[in-house]
C-alpha positions in Angstrom: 4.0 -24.3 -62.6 6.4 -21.8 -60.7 4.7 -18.9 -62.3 0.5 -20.4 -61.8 1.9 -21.0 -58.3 2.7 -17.6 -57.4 -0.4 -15.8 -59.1 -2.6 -18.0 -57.3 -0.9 -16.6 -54.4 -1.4 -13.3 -55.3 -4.8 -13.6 -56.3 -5.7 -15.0 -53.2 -3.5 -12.5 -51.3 -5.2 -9.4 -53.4 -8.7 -10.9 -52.2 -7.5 -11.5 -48.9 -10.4 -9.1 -47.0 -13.4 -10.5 -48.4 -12.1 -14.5 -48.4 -10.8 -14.1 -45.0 -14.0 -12.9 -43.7 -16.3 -15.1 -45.4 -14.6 -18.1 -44.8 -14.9 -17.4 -40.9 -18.2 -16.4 -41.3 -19.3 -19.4 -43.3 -18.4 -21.7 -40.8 -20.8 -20.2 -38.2 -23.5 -20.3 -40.7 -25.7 -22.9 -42.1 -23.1 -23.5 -44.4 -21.0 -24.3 -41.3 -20.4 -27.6 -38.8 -23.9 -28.4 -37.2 -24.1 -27.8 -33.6 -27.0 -30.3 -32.5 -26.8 -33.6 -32.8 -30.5 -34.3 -32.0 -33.5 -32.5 -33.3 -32.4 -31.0 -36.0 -32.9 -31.3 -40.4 -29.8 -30.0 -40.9 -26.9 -32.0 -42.4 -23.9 -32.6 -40.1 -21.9 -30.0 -42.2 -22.7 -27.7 -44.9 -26.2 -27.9 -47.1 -28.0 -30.7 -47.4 -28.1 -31.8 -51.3 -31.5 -31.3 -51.9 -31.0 -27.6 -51.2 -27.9 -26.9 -53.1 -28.5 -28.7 -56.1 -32.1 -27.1 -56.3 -31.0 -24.5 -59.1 -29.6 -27.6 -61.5 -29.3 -26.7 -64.9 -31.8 -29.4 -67.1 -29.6 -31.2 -69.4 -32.4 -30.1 -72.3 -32.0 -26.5 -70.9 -28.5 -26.0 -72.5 -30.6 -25.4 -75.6 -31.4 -22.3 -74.5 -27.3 -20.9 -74.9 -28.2 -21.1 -78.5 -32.4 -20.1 -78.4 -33.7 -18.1 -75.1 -37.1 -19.0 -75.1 -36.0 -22.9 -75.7 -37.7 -23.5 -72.3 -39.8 -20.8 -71.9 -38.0 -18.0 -70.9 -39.1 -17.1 -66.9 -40.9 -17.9 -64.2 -42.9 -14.5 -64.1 -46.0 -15.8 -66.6 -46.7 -15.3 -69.8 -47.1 -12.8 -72.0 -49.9 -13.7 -73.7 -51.2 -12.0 -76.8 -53.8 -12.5 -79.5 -52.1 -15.7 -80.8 -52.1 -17.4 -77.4 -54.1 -20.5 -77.7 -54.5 -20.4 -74.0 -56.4 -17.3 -74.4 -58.3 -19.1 -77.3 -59.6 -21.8 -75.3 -60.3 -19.8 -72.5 -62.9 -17.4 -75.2 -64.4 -20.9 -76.4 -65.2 -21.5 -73.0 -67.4 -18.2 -72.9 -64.2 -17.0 -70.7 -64.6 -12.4 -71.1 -61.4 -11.7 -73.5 -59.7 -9.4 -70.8 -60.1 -12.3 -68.4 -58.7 -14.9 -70.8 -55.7 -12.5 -71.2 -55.5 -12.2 -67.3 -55.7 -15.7 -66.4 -52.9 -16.9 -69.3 -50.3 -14.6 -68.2 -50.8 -16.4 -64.6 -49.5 -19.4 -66.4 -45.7 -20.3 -66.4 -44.3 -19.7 -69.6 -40.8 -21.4 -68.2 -41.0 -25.6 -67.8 -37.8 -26.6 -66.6 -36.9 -28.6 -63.4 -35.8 -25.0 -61.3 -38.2 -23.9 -58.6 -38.5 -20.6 -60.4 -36.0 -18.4 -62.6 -35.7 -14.8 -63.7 -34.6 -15.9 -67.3 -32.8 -18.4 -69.6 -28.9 -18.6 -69.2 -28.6 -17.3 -73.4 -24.9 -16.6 -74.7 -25.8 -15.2 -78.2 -26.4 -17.6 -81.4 -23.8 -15.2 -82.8 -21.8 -16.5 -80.1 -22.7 -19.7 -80.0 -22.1 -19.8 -83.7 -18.6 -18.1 -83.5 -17.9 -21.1 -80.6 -18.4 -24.0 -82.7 -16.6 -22.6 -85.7 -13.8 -21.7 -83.5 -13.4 -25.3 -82.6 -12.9 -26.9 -86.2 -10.9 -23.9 -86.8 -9.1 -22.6 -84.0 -5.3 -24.3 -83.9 -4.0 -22.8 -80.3 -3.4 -25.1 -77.5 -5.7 -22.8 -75.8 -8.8 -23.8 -77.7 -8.4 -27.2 -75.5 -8.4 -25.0 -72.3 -11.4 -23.4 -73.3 -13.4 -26.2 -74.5 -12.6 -27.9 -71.8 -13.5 -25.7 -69.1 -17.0 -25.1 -70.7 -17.7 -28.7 -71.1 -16.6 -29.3 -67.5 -18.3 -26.1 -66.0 -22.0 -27.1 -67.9 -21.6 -30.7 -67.0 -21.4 -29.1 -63.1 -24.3 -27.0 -63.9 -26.3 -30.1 -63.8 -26.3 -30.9 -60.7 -28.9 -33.9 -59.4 -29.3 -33.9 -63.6 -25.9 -35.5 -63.2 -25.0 -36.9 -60.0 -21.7 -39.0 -61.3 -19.9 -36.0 -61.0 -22.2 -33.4 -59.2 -22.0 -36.1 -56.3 -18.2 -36.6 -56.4 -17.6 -32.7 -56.1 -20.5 -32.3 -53.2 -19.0 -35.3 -51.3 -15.7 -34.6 -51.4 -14.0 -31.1 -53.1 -13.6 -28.8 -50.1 -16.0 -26.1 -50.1 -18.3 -27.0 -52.9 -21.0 -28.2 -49.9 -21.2 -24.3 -49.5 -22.3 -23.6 -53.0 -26.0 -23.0 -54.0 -27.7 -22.2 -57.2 -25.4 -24.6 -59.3 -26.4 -23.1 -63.1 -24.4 -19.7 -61.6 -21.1 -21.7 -62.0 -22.3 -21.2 -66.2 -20.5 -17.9 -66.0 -17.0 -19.5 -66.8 -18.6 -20.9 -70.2 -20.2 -17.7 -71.0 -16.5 -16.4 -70.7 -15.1 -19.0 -72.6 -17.6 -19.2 -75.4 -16.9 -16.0 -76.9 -13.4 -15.7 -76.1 -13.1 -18.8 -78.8 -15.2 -17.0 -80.8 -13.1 -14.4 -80.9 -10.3 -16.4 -81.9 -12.1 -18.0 -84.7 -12.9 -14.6 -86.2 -8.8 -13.8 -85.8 -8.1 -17.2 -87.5 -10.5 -16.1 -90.1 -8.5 -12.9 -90.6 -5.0 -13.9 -90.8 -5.4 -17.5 -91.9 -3.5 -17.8 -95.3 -5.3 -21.3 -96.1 -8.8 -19.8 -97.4 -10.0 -22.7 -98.7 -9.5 -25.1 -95.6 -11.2 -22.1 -93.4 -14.2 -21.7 -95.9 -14.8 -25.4 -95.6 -14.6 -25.3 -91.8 -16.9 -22.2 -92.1 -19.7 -24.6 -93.8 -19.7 -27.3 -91.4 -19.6 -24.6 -88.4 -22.7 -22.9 -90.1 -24.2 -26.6 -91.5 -24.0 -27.7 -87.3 -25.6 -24.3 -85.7 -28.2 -23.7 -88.5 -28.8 -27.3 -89.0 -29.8 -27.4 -85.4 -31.9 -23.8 -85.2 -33.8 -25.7 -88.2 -34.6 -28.9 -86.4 -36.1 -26.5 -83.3 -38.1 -24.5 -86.1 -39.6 -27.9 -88.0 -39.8 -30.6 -85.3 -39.0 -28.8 -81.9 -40.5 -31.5 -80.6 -38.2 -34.0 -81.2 -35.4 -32.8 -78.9 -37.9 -31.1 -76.4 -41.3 -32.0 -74.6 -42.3 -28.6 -73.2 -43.6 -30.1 -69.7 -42.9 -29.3 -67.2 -41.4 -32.3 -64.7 -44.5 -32.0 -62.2 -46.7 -31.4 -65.3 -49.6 -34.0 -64.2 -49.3 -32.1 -60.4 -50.1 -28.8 -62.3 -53.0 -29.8 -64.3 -54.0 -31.3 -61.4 -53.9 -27.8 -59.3 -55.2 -26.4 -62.8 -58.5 -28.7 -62.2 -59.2 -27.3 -58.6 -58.7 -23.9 -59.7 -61.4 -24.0 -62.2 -63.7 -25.8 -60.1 -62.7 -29.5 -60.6 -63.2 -30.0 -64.7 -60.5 -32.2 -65.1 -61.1 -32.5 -68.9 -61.1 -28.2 -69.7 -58.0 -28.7 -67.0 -56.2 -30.6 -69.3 -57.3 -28.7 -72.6 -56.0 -25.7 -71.1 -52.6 -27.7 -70.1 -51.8 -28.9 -74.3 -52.7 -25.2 -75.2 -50.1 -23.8 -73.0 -47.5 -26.2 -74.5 -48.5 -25.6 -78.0 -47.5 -21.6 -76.3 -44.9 -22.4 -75.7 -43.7 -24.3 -78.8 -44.6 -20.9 -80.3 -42.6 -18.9 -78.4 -39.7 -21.6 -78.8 -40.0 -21.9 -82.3 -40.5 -17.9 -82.7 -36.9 -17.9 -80.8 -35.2 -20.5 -83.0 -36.4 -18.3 -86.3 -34.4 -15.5 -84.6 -31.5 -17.3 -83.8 -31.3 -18.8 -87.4 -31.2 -15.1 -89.1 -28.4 -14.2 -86.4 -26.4 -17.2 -87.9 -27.1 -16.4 -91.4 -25.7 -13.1 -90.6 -22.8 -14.0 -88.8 -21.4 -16.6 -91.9 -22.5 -14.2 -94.2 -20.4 -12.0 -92.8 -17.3 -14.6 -92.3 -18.2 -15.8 -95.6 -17.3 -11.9 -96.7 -14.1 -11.6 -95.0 -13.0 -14.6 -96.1 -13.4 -14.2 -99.6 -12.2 -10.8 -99.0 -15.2 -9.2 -100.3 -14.8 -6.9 -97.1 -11.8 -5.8 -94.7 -10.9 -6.9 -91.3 -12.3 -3.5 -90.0 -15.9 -3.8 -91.8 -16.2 -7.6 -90.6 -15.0 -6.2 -86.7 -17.6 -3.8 -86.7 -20.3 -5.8 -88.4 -19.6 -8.5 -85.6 -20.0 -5.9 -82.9 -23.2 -4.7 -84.0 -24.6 -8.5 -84.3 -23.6 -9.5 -80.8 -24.7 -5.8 -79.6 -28.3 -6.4 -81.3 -28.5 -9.8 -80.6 -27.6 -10.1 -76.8 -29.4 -6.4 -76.1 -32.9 -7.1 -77.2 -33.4 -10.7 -75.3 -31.7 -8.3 -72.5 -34.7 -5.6 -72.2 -37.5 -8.4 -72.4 -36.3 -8.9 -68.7 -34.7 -5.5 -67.7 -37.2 -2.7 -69.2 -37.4 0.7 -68.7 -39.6 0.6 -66.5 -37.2 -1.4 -64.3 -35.3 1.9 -64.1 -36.7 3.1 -60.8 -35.2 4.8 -57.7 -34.2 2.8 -55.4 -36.4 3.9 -52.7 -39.5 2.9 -54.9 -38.1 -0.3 -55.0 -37.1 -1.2 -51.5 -39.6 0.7 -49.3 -42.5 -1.4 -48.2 -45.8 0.4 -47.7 -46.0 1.6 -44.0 -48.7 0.4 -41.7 -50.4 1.9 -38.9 -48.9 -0.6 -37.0 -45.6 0.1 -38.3 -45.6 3.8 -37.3 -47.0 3.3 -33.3 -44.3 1.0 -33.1 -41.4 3.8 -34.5 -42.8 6.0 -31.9 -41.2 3.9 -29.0 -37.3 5.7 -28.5 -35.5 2.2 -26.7 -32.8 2.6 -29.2 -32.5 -1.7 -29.9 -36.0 -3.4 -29.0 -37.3 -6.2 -31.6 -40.0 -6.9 -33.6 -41.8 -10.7 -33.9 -44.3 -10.3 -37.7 -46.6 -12.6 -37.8 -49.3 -10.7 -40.1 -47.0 -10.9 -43.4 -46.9 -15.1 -43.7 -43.3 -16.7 -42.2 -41.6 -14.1 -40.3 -38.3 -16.0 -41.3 -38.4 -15.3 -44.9 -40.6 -11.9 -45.1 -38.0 -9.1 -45.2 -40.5 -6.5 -45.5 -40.6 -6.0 -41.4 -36.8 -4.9 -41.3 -37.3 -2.1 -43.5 -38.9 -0.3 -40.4 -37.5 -2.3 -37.7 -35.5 -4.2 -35.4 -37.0 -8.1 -36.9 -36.1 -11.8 -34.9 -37.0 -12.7 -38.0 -36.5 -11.7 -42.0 -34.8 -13.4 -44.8 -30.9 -14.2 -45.1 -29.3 -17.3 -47.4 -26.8 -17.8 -45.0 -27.8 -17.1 -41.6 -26.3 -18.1 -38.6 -26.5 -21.9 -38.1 -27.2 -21.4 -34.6 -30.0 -18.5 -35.4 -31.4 -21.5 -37.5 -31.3 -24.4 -35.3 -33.2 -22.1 -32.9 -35.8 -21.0 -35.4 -36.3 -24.9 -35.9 -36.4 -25.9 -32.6 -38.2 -22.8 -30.5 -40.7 -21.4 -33.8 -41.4 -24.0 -36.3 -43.9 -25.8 -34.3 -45.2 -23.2 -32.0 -43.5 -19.9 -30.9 -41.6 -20.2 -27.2 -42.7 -17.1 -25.2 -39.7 -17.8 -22.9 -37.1 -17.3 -26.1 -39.1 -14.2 -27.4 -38.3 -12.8 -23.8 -35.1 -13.5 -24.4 -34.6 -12.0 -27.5 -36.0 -8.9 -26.3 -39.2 -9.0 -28.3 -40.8 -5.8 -27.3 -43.8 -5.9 -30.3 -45.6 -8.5 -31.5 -47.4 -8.0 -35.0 -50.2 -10.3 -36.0 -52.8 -10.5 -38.4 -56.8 -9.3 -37.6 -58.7 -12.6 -39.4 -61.5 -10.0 -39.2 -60.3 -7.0 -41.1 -57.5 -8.4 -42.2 -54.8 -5.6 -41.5 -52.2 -5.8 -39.1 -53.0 -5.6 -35.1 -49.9 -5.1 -32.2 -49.3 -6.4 -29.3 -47.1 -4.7 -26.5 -45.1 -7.8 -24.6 -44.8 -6.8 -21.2 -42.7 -9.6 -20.4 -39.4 -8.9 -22.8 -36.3 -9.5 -20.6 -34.9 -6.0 -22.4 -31.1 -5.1 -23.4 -29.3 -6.6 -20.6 -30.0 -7.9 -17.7 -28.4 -9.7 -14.0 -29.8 -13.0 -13.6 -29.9 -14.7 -10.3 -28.7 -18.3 -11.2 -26.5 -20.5 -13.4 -27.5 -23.5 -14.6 -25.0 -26.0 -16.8 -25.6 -27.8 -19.7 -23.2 -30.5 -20.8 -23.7 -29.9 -24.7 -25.7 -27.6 -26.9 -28.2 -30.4 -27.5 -28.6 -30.1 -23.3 -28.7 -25.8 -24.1 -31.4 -26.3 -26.6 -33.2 -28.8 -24.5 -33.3 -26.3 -21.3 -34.4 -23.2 -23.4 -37.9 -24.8 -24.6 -38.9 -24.1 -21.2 -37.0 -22.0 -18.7 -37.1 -18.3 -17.1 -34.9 -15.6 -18.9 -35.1 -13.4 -16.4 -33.8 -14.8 -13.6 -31.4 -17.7 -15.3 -28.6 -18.2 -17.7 -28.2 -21.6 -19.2 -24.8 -21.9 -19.8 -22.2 -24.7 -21.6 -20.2 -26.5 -19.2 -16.8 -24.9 -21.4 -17.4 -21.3 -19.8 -17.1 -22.5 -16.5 -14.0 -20.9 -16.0 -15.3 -17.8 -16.6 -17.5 -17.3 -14.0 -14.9 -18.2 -11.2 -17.1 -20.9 -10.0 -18.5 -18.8 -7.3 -22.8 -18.5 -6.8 -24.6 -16.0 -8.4 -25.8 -13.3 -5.1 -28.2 -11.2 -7.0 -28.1 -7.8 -5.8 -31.5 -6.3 -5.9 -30.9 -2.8 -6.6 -28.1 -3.8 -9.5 -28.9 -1.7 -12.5 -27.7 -2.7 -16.4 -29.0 -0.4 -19.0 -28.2 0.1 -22.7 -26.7 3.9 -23.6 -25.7 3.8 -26.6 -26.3 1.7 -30.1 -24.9 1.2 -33.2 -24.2 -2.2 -35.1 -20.8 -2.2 -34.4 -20.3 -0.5 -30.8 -22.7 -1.3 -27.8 -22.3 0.9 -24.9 -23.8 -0.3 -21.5 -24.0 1.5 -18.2 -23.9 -1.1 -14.8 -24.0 -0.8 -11.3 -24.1 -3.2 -8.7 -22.6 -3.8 -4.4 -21.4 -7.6 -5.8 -20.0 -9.3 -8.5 -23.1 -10.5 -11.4 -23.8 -11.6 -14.1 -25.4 -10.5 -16.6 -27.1 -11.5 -20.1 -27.0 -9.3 -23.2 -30.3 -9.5 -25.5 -27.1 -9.8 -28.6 -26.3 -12.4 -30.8 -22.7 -14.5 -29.5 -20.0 -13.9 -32.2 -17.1 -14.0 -30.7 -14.9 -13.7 -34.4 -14.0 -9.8 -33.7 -16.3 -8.5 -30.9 -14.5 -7.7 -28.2 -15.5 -6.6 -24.6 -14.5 -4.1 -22.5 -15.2 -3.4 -19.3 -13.9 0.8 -18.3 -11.6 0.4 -21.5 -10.0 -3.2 -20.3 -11.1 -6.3 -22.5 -12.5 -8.6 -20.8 -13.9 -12.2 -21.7 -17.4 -12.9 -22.4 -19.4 -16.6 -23.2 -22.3 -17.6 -24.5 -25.1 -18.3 -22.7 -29.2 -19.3 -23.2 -27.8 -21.5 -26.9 -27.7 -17.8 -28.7 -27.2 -14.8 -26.3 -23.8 -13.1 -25.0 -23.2 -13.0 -21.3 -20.4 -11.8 -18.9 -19.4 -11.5 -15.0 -19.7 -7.9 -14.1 -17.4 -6.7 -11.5 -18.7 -5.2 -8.2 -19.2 -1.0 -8.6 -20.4 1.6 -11.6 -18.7 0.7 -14.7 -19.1 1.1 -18.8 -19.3 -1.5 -20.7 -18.7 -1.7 -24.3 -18.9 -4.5 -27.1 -17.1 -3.3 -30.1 -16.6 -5.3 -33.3 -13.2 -5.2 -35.1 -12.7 -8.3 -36.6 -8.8 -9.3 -37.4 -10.0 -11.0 -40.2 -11.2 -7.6 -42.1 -9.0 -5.3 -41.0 -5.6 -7.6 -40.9 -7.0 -8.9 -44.6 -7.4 -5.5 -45.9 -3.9 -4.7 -45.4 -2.9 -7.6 -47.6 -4.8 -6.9 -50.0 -3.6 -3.7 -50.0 0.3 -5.0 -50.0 -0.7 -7.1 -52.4 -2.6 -5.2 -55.1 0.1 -2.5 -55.0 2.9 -5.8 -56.0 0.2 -7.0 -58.8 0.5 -3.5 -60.5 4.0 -3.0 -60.0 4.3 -6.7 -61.8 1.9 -5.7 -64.5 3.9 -2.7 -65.0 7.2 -4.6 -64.7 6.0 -7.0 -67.3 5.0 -4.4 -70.2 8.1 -2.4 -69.7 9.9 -6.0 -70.5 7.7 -6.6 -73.2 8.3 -3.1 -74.6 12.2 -3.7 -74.2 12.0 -6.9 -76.1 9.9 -4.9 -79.2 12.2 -2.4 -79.2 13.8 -2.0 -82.8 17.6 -2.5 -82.8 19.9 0.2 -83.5 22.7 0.0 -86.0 25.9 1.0 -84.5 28.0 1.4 -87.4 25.4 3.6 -89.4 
């Protein structure tokens, strides 16, 4: 326990830089402490279920560690061919053939309960084979370990499929209300599965009892075949092929071909008779791996080949096997620079906007669907909107509040929205509008008003003036020395110089003001400085920063140098140096132990 106890310690302190910051980070973001009480969908802390346990592994779906196309396969359609019955029907219909082939690769080839998936979690009938042989076989303590953790890890995997433990965890294990995409956790039993394989194959070799391992060997190949047959014969005993909102998609089947509910439905039975096809095409495949792999233990075990042969033949059957499921979803033509893959196309839009020089004004895309989860805008620009899976819980309670139901000009403003982009119904191409009433990158504001809470902060901002006030929580008080606001007129705040880590601003002003920075409050590492001295800042209008300016010409500056990074780096430094030095410490002890003993009398 003395020994767990300090690795753990050093494998926390060797990770120390990226924890550090993520666990401060997360608990700003949505995966953080909610700050509204009142109009808001989101859960007091961390995700709502619903949204973290959308990505459950399907109990059923575990058949697809042993046969890849058990469910399908992914969400990307089908790729139909001649066979297709889909395509079949479709011709019988008087449907053209290239049509046919068009419409059935539209069709999801993957039925499981995921919203959609790239492909099947498969670890390798070899594998899987190797696994369940290594448990009949397999007489270290550590067999148990690795069992266990795969039974325990898939069981997580299930998520709402399994809510007597799935719940426990989500309700009550620190952390685990951060998690989403629960079937990623499947990556300790993809670790542990072949590791026991591996042990079975070393049990195989050095085992002296040959008949007890052969007999082991049968039942291990009697299990895995016996089920790869069952999937080949009746796949339809252990599997339906329909999809959980099956009747909802012939139903959208039925409006997309013009209301035939009956052809809808024909359609719907051909595609699962597809995709029994492409299951039962799967399971073949898998069966000849299995007959490989004992064939191939049978051979070492009745030493009609060496330990060496049986390696190698091993490595080419796991190579083969896990390689070509591989390049059905990573092809060669996926092997593109990255530019070709990231750059959007450029509109005209797009480049009028990139002539403007204001080195940090923003962008509001409306002509590209939701701006909040279309990323294509920041590719050219500065975007209030874009996709992120953990953004900033504030930055969401304001999208939910000031955008969902209609867009609050005053918050725009606010946010220095320079460009609006929306969508000609006309010609349907993208059409700008200049907003000439953006509050810019900084700015003095005549008057303070207080809000009590942030649900009082939210509350002012639906309707309020930017320009000219600041609502600000009652806990910054202090920081603007109770005095009035006296707006100077001829005050001047102007952004220099930007960079995402180092804002330089440029004030002037004959009295004391405050102003109102068009930047996101952070305050975990920015700092402020006013002519090099750090000064306090608050937050002000729910998101923005804000900060008394002194009377006279000075430079401000925000900088960001989180503690958390720089301070965690340095342990992880300290401690990755002591990890080596106690690898190296242990093999020159292990070496010392092997060492052969001399004879001092010869």
């Amino acid at each position: 326990m003395g020994y767990l106890a300090v690795a753990m310690v050093l494998a926390l302190a060797v990770n120390a830089g990226s924890l550090w910051t993520t666990y401060e980070y997360g608990n700003e973001s949505i995966r953080g402490k909610s700050n509204l009480t009142k109009h808001t969908s989101e859960p007091s802390n961390g995700l709502s279920k619903e949204y973290a346990f959308q990505w459950s592994q399907g109990i059923g779906e575990c058949f697809t560690f042993l046969v890849p196309n058990a469910y399908g396969g992914g969400s990307r359609g089908m790729a139909a061919d001649a066979d297709s019955k889909v395509i079949k029907v479709l011709q019988e219909k008087g449907v053209d053939a290239q049509q046919a082939q068009g419409f059935a690769q539209q069709l999801p080839a993957y039925w499981g309960g995921k919203p959609f998936t790239e492909g099947p979690s498969y670890f390798g009938a070899v594998v899987c084979f190797l696994f369940i042989f290594g448990l009949l076989v397999v007489k270290s303590r550590l067999k148990w370990w690795l069992a266990s953790a795969s039974v325990f890890t898939i069981l997580l995997s299930f998520g709402h499929n399994f809510p007597l433990l799935s719940d426990l965890f989500f309700n009550y294990f620190p952390l685990y209300n951060k998690f989403r995409a629960l079937d990623s956790i499947l990556a300790i039993a993809e670790l542990c599965f072949p590791v026991l394989g591996f042990m079975a194959v070393h049990e195989a070799i050095t085992s002296t009892n040959k008949d007890e391992v052969l007999k082991k060997l049968k039942i291990a190949g009697a299990i895995a075949g016996g089920l790869t047959l069952l999937l080949i014969l009746l796949p339809t005993v252990l599997l339906s092929f329909k999809a959980p909102e099956h009747e909802g998609f012939v139903n959208q089947l039925s409006q997309a071909i013009g209301g035939d509910t009956s052809f809808a439905n024909t359609i719907a039975n051909a595609l699962v008779q597809d995709r029994i096809s492409l299951e039962r095409a799967d399971a073949i495949r898998s069966f000849i791996f299995i007959a490989l792999a004992f064939g191939v233990l049978w051979a070492l075990v009745t030493k009609k080949i060496n330990a060496t042969v049986a390696s190698i033949s091993f490595l080419l059957l796991v190579a083969v096997d896990l390689w070509t499921i591989d390049k059905r979803y990573l092809k060669d033509e996926n092997f593109v620079s990255k530019e070709d893959v990231m750059k959007p196309q450029q509109r005209e839009v797009d480049g009028f906007i990139l002539r403007d020089k204001d080195p940090n004004f923003r962008v509001f895309d409306l002509a590209g669907g939701d701006p909040f989860s279309n990323a294509n805008t920041s590719y050219f620009h500065k975007s209030i909107g874009g996709y992120h899976a953990a953004k900033l819980k504030r930055y969401q309670e304001l999208i939910e509040n000031q955008f969902s139901k209609s867009i609050n000009q005053d918050v725009l403003d606010m946010l220095n929205t320079k460009y609006i982009i929306n969508n000609d119904p006309k010609s349907n191409t993208a059409s700008m509008q200049a907003n000439q009433t953006a509050c810019g990158n900084a700015w003095f504001v005549k008057s303070i008003k207080y809000a009590k809470n942030s649900d009082e902060e939210m509350q002012a901002i639906s309707s309020f003036d930017p320009k000219n006030e600041a609502i600000v929580d009652e806990q910054y008080k202090n920081l603007l020395n109770n005095k009035p606001t006296v707006l100077d007129p001829n005050a001047t705040i102007s952004l220099t110089s930007y960079s995402p880590d180092t804002l330089v601003y440029k004030a002037g002003s004959t009295s004391e003001q405050t102003a109102v920075f068009s930047e996101v409050f952070y305050d975990k590492g920015w700092k402020m400085y006013i002519d090099n001295i750090e000064k306090p800042f608050f937050r002000a209008d729910y998101l923005l920063r804000a900060a008394v300016i002194p009377v006279g010409n000075h430079e401000i500056k925000f900088i960001f140098h989180p503690t958390s990074y720089y301070t965690g780096e340095t342990i992880s430094l300290i401690a990755s140096v002591l990890l080596i030095l106690t690898l190296v410490g242990a093999l020159y002890i292990e070496s010392k132990k092997k060492a052969p003993l001399i004879n001092k009398e010869a």
